[in-house]
N, C-alpha and C positions, 0 to 999 in steps of 0.2 A: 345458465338458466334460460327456457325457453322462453317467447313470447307470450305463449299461452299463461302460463305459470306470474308473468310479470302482470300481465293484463289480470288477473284474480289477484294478484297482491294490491294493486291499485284501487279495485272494488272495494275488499275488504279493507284499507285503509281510509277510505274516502266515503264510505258509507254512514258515519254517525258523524261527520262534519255536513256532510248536505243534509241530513234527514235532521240536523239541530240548524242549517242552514232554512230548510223547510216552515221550521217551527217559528222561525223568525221572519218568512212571507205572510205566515198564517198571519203572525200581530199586525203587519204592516197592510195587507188586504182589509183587516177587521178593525184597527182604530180609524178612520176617517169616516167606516160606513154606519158604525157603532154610534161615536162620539158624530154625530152632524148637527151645525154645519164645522168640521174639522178649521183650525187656523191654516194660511196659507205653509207657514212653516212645516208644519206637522204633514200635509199634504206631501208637500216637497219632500220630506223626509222619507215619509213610506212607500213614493215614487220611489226614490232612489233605493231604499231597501228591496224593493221589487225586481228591480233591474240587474240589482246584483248577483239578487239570488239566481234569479235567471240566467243570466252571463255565468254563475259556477256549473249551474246544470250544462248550459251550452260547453264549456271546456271542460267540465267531464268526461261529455260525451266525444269533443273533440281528441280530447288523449286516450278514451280509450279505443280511436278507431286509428287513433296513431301507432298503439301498443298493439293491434289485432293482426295475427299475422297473414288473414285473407279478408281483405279491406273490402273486396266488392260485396262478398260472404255478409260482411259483419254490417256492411250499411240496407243488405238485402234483407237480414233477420233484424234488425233494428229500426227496418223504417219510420213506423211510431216515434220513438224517440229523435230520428229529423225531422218529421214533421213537428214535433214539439218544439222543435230548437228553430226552426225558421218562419212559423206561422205569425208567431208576435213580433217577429222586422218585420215581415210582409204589412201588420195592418197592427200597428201599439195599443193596440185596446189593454185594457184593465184585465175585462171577462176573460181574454185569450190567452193573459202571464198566467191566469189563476189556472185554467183548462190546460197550459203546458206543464207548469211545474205539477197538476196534480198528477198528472200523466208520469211526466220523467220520474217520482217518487215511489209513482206505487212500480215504475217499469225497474229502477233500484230495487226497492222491497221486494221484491218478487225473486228478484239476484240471490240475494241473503237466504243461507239452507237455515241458518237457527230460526229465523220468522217462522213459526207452523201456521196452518193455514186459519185456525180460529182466532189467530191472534193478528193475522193480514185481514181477513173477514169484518173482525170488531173493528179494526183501523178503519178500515173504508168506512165503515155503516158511519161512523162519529166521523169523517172525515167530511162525504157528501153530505150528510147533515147540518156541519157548523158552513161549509164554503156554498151549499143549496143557497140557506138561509141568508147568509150574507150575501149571496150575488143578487137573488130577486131583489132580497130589500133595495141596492143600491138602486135596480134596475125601475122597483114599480112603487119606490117610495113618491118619487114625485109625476108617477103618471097623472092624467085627470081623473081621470074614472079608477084609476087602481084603488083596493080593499086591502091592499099587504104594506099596513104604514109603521109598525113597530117590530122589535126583533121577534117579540111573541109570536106577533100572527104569523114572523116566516118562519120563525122553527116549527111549528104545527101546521103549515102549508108542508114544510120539506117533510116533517112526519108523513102525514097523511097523503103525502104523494109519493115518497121512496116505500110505501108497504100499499101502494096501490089502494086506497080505503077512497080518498076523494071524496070527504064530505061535500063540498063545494061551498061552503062560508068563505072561504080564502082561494081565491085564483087569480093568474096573471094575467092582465089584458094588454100588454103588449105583445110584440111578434116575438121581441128576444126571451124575454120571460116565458112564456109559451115553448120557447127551445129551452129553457131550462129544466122547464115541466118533463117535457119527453127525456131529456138526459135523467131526470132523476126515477122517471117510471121504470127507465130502460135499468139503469144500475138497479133499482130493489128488486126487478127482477129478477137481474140476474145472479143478485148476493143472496135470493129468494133460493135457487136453484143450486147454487154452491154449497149453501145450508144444507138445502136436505140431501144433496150428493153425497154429504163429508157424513151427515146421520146413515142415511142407508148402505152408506160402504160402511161406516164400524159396524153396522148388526149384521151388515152378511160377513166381515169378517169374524165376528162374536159369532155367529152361527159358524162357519167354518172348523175353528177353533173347536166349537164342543162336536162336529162331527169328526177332527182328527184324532181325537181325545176317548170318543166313542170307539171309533173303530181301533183303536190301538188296545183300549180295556176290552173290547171283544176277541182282537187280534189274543193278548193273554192267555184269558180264559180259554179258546181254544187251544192254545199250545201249553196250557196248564191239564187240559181232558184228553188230549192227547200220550203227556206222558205218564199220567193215569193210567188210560188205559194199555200204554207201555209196561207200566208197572205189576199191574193183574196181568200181564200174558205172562211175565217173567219169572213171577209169582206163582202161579198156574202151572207153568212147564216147570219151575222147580219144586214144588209140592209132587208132579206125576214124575220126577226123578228117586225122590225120596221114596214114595213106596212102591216105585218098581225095585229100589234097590232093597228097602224092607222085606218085600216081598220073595227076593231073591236071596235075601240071608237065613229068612225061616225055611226055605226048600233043604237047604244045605245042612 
């Protein structure tokens, strides 16, 4: 068995342990910001749950550029996913495990042929929604001047900013928050744009469809008038056989 072949066995093996690996960053990002002020323990705990999760993406990634049979190839089409894997040793922030693993996840997801695209679509929308929310919160919960002090206000902050609406009751006043803001305008944009690419390809396909549909019941019908009028020639010419030959028995 080739390389190719084992590196897709690996995927597919290894894809609903990290995306339940995934599910278990989600809890461990969201109880300390949820629950505050979290106990030291519990802290510590979902550190370490972080780290893990992170460290399985990173040796994911690292066996499947083990398993890849053109390595320069596969780290050239993958960069994203190194950048993912080495941006959080460069600088341990919290914000940047959460911004790798969402990364390495959906750059999985995207792997997987059974995911269709309304169903990666919905995923993201509820994905930046719960990790928007939870990351301002942590960020501008204890600003001075910040207005985003419950989970409320940031789930209706990350609404109103991933579909671009921006009442402006709820904004960030710090600098990082403010980069959250644009990450989250940029994603509803562009899930904004995914939406209606995936709507206007099914009706031009739905139009397509009934013009082949059309032209095939036209196609018919012409090859139905056709042997029609096949039929009346042959008809016709045996009709002027018969009474020439009538015609040719009453001479006689």
């Amino acid at each position: 068995m080739d390389d190719l072949s084992v590196q897709a066995r690996w995927e597919r093996r290894t894809q609903r342990p990290l995306l339940a690996l995934a599910l278990a960053f989600a809890g461990a990002y969201a109880v300390p910001i949820v629950h505050n002020p979290a106990g030291p323990s519990v802290t510590s705990a979902c550190t370490v749950v972080e780290w893990v999760v992170w460290g399985s993406f990173a040796a994911d990634y690292l066996m499947r550029l083990a398993l890849a049979r053109h390595r320069r190839v596969f780290v050239r089409t993958h960069w994203l996913d190194l950048c993912a894997v080495v941006v959080p040793v460069l600088q341990p922030l919290r914000l940047l495990r959460l911004v790798s693993t969402l990364i390495l996840v959906g750059r999985r997801a995207r792997m997987a042929e059974q995911i269709r695209l309304t169903t990666y679509v919905a995923g993201s929308v509820v994905g930046l929604l719960m990790f928007g929310s939870l990351a301002v919160l942590s960020v501008e919960r204890d600003a001075p001047h910040g207005n985003i002090k419950t989970l409320g206000d940031a789930v209706w902050w990350s609404f109103t900013t991933m579909t671009t609406v921006g009442y402006g009751d709820h904004a960030p006043t710090t600098g990082l928050g403010r980069m959250l803001a644009v990450g989250l305008m940029l994603s509803g944009i562009a899930l904004l744009g995914v939406v209606t690419a995936n709507i206007a390809a099914w009706f031009i396909a739905r139009f397509e469809r009934d013009d082949v549909e059309e032209r095939r019941q036209t196609e018919a019908i012409e090859t139905l008038a056709e042997e029609v009028r096949a039929l009346r020639a042959e008809m016709a010419e045996l009709s002027a056989r018969v009474e020439v030959s009538l015609r040719e028995g009453q001479r006689r």
